[in-house]
N, C-alpha and C positions, 0 to 999 in steps of 0.2 A: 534375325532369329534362326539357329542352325536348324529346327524343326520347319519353318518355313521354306528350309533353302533344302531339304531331304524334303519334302512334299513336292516342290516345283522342279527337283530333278528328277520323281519319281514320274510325274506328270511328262516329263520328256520323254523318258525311256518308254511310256506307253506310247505315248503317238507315235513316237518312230519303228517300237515292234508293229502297229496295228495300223500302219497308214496305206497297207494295200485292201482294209476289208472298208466295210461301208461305215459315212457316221455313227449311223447308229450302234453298229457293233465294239467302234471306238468310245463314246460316250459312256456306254454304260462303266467300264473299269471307273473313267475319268472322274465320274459324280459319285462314286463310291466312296473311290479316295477323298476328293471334296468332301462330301459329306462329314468323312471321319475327322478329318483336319477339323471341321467348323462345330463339328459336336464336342473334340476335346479342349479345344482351344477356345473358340465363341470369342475373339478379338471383335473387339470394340470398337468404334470412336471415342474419341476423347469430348465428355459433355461438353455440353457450349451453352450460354448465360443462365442458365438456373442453377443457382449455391449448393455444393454437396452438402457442408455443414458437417464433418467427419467427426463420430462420437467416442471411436475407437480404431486403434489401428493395431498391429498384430502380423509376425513375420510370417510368409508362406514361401516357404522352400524357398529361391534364390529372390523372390520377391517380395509383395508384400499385400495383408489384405484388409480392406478397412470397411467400415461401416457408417452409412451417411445419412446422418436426418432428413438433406433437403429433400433428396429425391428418390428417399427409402429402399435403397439399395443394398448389398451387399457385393464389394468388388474386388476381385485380384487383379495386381498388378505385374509387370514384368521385373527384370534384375534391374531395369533402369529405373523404375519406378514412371516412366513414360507413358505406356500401353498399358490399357486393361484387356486384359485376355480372356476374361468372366466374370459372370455377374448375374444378380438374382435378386429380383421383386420381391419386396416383404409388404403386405398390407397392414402391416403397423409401424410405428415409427424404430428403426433401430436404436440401440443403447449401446450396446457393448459386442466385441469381437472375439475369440480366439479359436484356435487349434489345433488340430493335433494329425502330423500326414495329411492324407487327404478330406478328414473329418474336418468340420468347420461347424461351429457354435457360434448361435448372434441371436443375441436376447433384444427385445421389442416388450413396449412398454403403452399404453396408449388408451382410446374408454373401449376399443372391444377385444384387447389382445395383451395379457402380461405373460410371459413364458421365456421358451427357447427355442431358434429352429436347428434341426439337425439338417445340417449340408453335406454334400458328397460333391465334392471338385470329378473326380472319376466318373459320378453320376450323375449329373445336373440335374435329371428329372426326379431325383429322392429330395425333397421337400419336408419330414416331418418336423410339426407342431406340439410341444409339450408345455401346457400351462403350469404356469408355478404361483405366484402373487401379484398382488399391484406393485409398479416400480418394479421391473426385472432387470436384471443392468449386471456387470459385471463379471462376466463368466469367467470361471478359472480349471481346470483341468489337473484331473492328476489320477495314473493310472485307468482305472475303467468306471473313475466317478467325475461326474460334471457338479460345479458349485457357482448357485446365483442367490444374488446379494437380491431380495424383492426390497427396494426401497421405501415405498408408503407404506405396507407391510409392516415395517420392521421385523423381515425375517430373513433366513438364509435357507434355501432348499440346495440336498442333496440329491441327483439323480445319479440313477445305473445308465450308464452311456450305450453301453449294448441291449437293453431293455431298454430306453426310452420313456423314463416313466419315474416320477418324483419318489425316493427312499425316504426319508426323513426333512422336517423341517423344526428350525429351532428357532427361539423369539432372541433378537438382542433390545438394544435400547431404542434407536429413533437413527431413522433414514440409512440405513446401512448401504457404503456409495462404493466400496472397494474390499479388497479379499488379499489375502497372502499366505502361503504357508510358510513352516519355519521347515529346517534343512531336513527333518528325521520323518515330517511328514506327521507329528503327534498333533501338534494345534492347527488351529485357522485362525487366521486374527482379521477380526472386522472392523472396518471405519465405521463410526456413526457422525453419520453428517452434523448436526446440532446438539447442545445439549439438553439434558432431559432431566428438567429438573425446574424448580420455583429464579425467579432472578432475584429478588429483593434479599440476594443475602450476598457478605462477601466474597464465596468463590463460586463461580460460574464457568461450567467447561464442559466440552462435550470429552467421551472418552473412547477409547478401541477393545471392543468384546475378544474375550479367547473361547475358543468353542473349544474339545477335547474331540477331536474326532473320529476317536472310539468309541462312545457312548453319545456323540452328536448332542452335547448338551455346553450351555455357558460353562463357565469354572473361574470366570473373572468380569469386570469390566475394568480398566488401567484408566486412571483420570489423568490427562495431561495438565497443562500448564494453565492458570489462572486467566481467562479470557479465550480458550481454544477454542473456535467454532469452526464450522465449511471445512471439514475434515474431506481429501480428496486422495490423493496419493500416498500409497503405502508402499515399499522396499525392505528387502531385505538387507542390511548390510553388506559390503565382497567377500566380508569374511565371514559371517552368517551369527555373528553374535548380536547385533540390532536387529532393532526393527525401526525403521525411517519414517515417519508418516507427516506428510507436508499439512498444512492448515494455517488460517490468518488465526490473528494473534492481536484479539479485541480490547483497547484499556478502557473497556467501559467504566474506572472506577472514576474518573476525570471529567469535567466538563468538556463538549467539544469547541473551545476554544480558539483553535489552534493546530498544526501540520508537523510544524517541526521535530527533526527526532522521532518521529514515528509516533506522536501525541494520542492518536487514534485507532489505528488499527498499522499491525505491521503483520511480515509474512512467517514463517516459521519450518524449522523441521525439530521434530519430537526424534529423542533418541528415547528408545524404550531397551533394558536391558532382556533379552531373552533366557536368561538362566534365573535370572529373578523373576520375571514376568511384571517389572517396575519399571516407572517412568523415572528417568536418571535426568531428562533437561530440555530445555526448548532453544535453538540458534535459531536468530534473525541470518535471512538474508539482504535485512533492505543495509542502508550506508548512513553515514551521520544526515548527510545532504540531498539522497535519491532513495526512495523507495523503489521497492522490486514486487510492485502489489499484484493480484491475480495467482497467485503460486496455488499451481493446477499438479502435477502429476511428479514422478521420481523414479528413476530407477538406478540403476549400478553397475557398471561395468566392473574387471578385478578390481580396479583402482581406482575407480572416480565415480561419483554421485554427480547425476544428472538433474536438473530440476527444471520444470518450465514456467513461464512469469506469464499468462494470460494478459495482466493489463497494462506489462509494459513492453511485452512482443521480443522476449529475452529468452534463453536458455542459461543457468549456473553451471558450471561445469567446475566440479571440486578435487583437490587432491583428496583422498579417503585417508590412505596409511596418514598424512600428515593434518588432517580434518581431527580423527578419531586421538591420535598421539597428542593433540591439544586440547578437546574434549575430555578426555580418560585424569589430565592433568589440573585443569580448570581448579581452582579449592573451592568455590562456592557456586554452585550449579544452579541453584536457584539465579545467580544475578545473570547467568546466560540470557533472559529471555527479555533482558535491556541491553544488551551489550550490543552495538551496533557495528563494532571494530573484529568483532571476532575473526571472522570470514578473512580479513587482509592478509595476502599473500598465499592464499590456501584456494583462493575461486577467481575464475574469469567467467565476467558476464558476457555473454555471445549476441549481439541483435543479431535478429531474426529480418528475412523478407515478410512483411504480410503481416497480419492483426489478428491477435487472439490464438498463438500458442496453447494448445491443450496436452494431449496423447503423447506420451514420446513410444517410440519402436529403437533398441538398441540393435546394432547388427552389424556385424563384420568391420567394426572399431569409428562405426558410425552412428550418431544418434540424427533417427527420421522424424521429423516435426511438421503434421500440417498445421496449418492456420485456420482455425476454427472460422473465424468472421475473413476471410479471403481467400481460402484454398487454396494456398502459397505451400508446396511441399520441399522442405530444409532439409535439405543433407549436410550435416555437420560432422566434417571430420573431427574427433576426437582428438586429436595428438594437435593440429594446427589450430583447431578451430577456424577454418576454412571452412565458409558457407556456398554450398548450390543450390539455386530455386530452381522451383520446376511449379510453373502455373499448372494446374491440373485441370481448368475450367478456362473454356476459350470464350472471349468476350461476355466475362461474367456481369448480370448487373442485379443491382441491389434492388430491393420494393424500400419504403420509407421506413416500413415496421421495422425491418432488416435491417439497413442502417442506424435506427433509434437502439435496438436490441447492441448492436455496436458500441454505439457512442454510450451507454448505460454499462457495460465493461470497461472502457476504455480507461487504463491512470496515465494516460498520456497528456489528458487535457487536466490532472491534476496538479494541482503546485507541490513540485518536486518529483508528483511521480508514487504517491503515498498510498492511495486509494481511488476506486471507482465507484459506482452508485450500489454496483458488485460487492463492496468490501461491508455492509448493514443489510444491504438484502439480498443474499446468495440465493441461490437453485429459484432462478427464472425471477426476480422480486419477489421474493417473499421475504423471511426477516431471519435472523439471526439468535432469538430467542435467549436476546441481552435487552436491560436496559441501559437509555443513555441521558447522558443530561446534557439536551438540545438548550441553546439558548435563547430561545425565538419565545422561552416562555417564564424566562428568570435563570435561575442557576438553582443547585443544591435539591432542586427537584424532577432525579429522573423518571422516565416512563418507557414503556416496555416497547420493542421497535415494532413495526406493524407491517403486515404482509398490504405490497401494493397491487391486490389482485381487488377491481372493484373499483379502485379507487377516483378516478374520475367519473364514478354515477352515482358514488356516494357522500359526497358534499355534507359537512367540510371537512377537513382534513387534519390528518395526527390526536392523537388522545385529547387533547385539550379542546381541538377546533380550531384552532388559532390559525391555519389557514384556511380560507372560507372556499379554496378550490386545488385541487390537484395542480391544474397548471402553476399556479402560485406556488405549490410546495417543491414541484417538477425544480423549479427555475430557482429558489431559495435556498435549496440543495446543492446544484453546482456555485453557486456564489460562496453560504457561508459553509458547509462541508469540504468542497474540494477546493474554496479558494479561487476561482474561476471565474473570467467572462467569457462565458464560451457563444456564439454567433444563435442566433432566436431558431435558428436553422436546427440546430441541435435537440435542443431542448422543443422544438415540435414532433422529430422524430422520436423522439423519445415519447412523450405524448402518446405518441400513435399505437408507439410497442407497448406501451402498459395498458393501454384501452385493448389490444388485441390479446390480452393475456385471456388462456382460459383456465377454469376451477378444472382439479382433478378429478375425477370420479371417485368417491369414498370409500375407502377400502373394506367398510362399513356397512355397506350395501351388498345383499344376493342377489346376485343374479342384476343388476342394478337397478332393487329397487329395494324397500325396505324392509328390514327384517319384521320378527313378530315383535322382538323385543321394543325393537323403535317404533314400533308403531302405536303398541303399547306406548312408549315413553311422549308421542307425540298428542295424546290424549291429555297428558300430565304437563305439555305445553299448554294446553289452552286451559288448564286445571288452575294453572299458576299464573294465567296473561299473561305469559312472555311475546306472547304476540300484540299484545300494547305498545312496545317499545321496537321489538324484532317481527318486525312485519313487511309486508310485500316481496317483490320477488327478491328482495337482497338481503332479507331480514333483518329491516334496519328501518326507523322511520326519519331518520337521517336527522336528529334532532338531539339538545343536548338535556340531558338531565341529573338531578341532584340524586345520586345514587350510593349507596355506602356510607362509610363514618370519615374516610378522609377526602374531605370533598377538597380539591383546593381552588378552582376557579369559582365565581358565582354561579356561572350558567350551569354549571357541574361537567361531565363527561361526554364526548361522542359519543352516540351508540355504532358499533361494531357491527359490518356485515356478519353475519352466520356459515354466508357460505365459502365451504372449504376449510372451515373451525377448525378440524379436526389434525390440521396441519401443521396451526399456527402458535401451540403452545408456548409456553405458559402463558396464562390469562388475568386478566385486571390490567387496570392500569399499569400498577408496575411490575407486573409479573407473578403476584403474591401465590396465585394459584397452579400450581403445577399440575395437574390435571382437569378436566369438567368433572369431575365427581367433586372434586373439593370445592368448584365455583357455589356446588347445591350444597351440600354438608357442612364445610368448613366456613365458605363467608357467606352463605342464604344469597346470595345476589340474588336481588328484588323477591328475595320469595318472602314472602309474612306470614305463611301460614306454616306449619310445621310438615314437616317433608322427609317419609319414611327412606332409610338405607337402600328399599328396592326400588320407589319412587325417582331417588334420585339416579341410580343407576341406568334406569329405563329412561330418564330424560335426557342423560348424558349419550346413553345409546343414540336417541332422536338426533339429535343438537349433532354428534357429531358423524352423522349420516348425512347431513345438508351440504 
C-alpha cells in the first residue's frame, strides 16, 4: 500500500532526526503518527470461520464496500479487494449498501432497528441512525436525497441526506426489494417483490411501481409477464431507454408434473419501455436442457447486461446492442416468455467459484460477485470472462442451519438445473402468493403456496393435510418438485433451517405491541370464536375442518398458523381472497353471525398484527 510505505518512511526519518534525544522524546512524534495511520485507515484482519453472508456490495473509490449479515458489519476493502481497511458494527442486521465520497449509507432491518445509518469513512466515530419502516433495504442516492425501499412496509422513504431526517414517504404495492432511476432523474421505479392480488384468476403477476419524484407520489404500477414473482434486480438499459428487471417466471397454470423446458418456474428479465412506461416482454435465460434458476440481480455496462444465477452459481453476461437489435425485432413479444433459444449467440454463462451468487458491483470493466452461501469474491473480467477468486473468510465453517439454508437454494441438486426449494418459497420460505396444482392430492385442483414459517410445530402439513408431517413434505419436495435423490443429510439440514426460521415483527404493531385499533379488533376475535379453531401459541389447533362451500377433501382443510398472516397473502385455500378484509366481508370465513364493515376491519387489524 503506497500509504503504508509513506507512513513507515516517515517513521524512519523520525528516529533518525530524533535518536540523539531520549525514548520518550522519540515516541511521542512516533504514536502520533501511528495513531493517525490506524484512525484513517483501521486495516483489519481478514475474518476467519464465521460467514459474512454479504447483502450488498457497492464501489468505494479504488475499492470496494459491502455489507454482511453474518457478522453485521459494514466493510471497506482495498483495490485488491484482499484487505479490509475499515469497518463498523451495526446492532441490527445489514441490508443494503451504497455511497457517495466518503458518505456511506447501509440500511438494517430487524425486531428493534428498521432505518439507515449515516457513515463517514473520514470520520469513523460519526455513526447516525435514521428510522424509516419495517424492511429497510435498498438504499440509492441521488444528489442531496437518500431513497429506502422499507420492504414489510410496502413503502419508500425519502430522506434529506444533509438533514438526516425522513421527507416524504409513499405506499407502493407489496415488499418493495429494489429502486432505480431513469436518466433525467423524473421517476423512481420500484420492484415489488410478490404479487398483490387474489390467485384464483388467470393472470397473476407481481408489478414495478413509478413514483414521480416531484410530487413523491405513485403514477403507475407496470404489470409484467403472466406468472412474475421474486422481483430482485432492476437496471437501466446502456442506452437508458429500458428498464431491466430480473424475476422467476411461475407457470402456475400447469400441473407440476414435470422439469423439462422450464415446466415450472423459469428465470426472466422484463424489458419495460421507458417512454411508454409499458411492459414490452419477458426473456428467459434458462436453455431447452439447463436451467439458469436463482436469477438474483442485473446491471449494465456500455454494452452488456450482467445478470447473476444464485442457484446455479453463474453469471449471463450478454451482448446489449445485439440482445436489444433482436428484442426491438421479435414480431410477437408475447411468445418471448417461452422461448428458450432466444439468448443463443447473444450470452455467455460464466461459472462462478462458490455458491449463491447475489450482489454484482460493476467496475473498471470488471463485474465483482460474492458468494452469498460461501464468501467466494469473483472477479470477472468482462471482455475474457476470466474468473479470479478471492476467499474472503479464512477457514470458514458452516452450522447445520447454514448449510440447510444452502442446500434450500441450491438448483444444482435439481434435475437440469430448473429450480430450488427457492423457486415457490422465495424471501427466507415463505411462498410466492401463486397457486399450484401439486399432485400429491389429484390433479386440476390447485391450492395456494404456503409460507413454511411454523411449519414443523404445526402438523400436518399443505392445505389439504395430506402430509401428516413437515419432515415428509421436506423430503417429497426434493423427490417430486426437483426431481431428486438428494442424501437424508440434506434434507435434515434443511429441517433444521426451516424449524430456525423466525416470524417478522408486524409492521402492524406500535411500538411493538398492539394498536387500539387491534386491540379493539382482538375482542371481535373472541366475538366470533375464531379462537376455536386459531388458538394456542401458533393460532392454529392444528386440526382439519369442514370450512366453506368448496370443501374438497372429507376431513375438510388445515387450519393455518396466524402468525405472520399478514405476509402471506392472498388467503383461502386457493388464494380467493386477496386481502383479510375480504376473508370477513366477502367469504364470512367461519363467521355466522353478521359482521359490521368496522368489525371486520378491526379484526383484520388483530389477525394481521399476530
Amino acid at each position: 500500500m503506497p500509504y503504508l510505505c509513506d507512513v513507515k518512511n516517515k517513521l524512519n526519518l523520525i528516529t533518525m532526526r530524533y535518536k540523539s534525544r531520549s525514548i520518550t522524546t522519540v515516541m511521542i512524534p512516533i504514536l502520533l503518527v501511528v495513531s493517525l495511520f490506524a484512525f484513517t485507515t483501521h486495516t483489519t484482519e481478514q475474518p476467519e470461520g464465521s460467514p459474512l453472508f454479504i447483502t450488498g456490495i457497492a464501489p468505494y473509490k479504488s475499492g470496494m464496500i459491502v455489507s454482511q449479515k453474518g457478522v453485521r458489519k459494514v466493510s471497506i476493502y482495498s483495490s485488491d479487494y484482499k484487505e479490509r481497511l475499515q469497518e463498523w458494527e451495526l446492532d441490527e442486521v445489514p441490508t443494503g449498501i451504497t455511497a457517495d465520497g466518503d458518505r456511506i449509507y447501509a440500511t438494517v432491518a430487524g425486531e428493534h432497528k428498521n432505518g439507515v445509518y449515516f457513515l463517514s469513512a473520514s470520520n469513523p466515530s460519526e455513526k447516525t441512525f435514521v428510522e424509516t419502516a419495517s424492511g429497510a433495504c435498498a438504499p440509492l442516492v441521488d444528489d442531496d436525497r437518500l431513497y429506502v425501499c422499507n420492504q414489510f412496509a410496502g413503502t419508500v422513504s425519502e430522506l434529506d441526506r444533509n438533514g438526516k431526517v425522513v421527507l416524504r414517504t409513499v405506499k407502493v404495492l407489496r415488499e418493495p426489494k429494489s429502486a432505480v432511476f431513469d436518466r433525467e432523474g423524473k421517476y423512481l421505479f420500484v420492484t415489488n417483490f410478490l404479487p398483490m392480488q387474489r390467485a384464483d384468476v388467470d393472470t397473476v403477476t407481481a408489478c414495478v411501481s413509478v413514483i414521480d419524484r416531484g410530487s413523491f407520489s405513485k403514477i403507475k404500477d407496470i404489470q409484467l409477464a403472466n406468472g412474475s414473482n421474486a422481483l430482485r434486480g432492476m437496471s437501466l438499459s446502456p442506452d437508458g431507454r429500458y428498464l431491466l428487471v430480473t424475476h422467476n417466471l411461475g407457470r402456475f397454470q400447469v400441473p407440476t408434473s414435470q422439469l423439462q423446458q422450464g415446466w415450472m418456474n423459469t428465470s426472466a428479465i422484463s424489458v419495460v419501455n421507458l417512454s411508454t412506461l409499458n411492459f414490452e416482454g419477458a426473456v428467459l435465460l434458462d436453455e431447452p436442457e439447463r436451467g439458469a434458476a436463482g436469477i438474483w440481480d442485473v446491471k449494465c455496462t456500455d454494452d452488456k447486461i450482467v445478470v447473476s444465477h444464485s442457484g446455479t452459481h453463474e453469471i449471463s453476461v450478454i451482448d446489449y446492442p445485439e440482445f436489444i437489435r433482436k428484442f426491438e425485432a421479435y414480431p410477437q413479444k408475447d411468445a418471448l416468455a417461452y422461448d428458450l433459444r432466444f439468448l443463443y449467440g447473444l450470452r455467455k454463462r460464466v461459472a462462478l467459484e462458490g455458491n449463491g451468487p447475489r450482489s454484482i458491483m460493476l467496475k473498471d470493466g470488471e463485474a465483482v460477485v460474492p458468494t452469498y452461501f460461501s464468501d467466494t469474491l469473483n472477479v470477472v473480467d468482462l471482455n475474457t470472462t476470466h474468473v479470479r477468486a478471492i476467499a474472503m473468510v479464512k477457514n470458514r465453517v458452516e452450522s447445520r442451519i447454514q448449510r440447510g439454508e444452502k442446500y434450500f437454494n441450491d438448483a444444482e441438486h435439481c434435475f437440469q438445473n430448473w429450480q430450488s426449494c427457492n423457486g415457490c418459497h422465495p424471501g427466507d420460505g415463505r411462498m410466492d402468493a401463486m397457486n399450484w396444482d401439486l399432485m400429491n392430492d389429484g390433479i386440476g385442483n390447485s391450492k395456494n403456496c404456503k409460507s413454511l414459517l411454523f411449519s414443523h410445530v404445526t402438523p400436518p402439513c399443505m392445505i389439504s393435510g395430506i402430509r401428516a408431517r413437515a419432515e415428509i413434505a421436506v423430503r417429497a419436495g426434493f423427490t417430486h418438485i426437483q426431481f431428486s435423490d438428494l442424501p437424508e443429510e440434506f434434507a435434515e439440514c434443511v429441517d433444521e433451517y426451516l424449524i430456525s426460521l423466525k416470524p417478522v415483527p408486524s409492521p402492524y404493531l406500535v411500538n411493538g405491541e398492539l394498536s387500539e385499533k387491534a386491540k379493539r379488533g382482538r375482542k371481535i376475535y373472541e366475538k366470533f370464536n375464531c379462537d376455536e379453531c386459531h388458538s394456542g401459541p401458533y393460532y392454529t389447533d392444528m386440526k382439519m375442518h369442514r370450512i366453506g362451500e368448496d370443501i374438497e377433501f372429507e376431513n375438510g382443510w388445515d387450519t393455518p398458523t396466524l402468525c405472520e398472516v399478514w405476509r402471506t397473502a392472498p388467503y383461502l385455500f386457493d388464494g380467493r381472497a386477496a386481502t383479510m378484509e375480504e376473508v370477513f366481508t366477502v367469504h364470512k370465513h367461519g363467521i355466522e353471525k353478521k359482521i359490521s364493515a368496522k368489525e371486520a376491519e378491526e379484526l383484520a387489524e388483530y389477525v394481521n398484527s399476530l
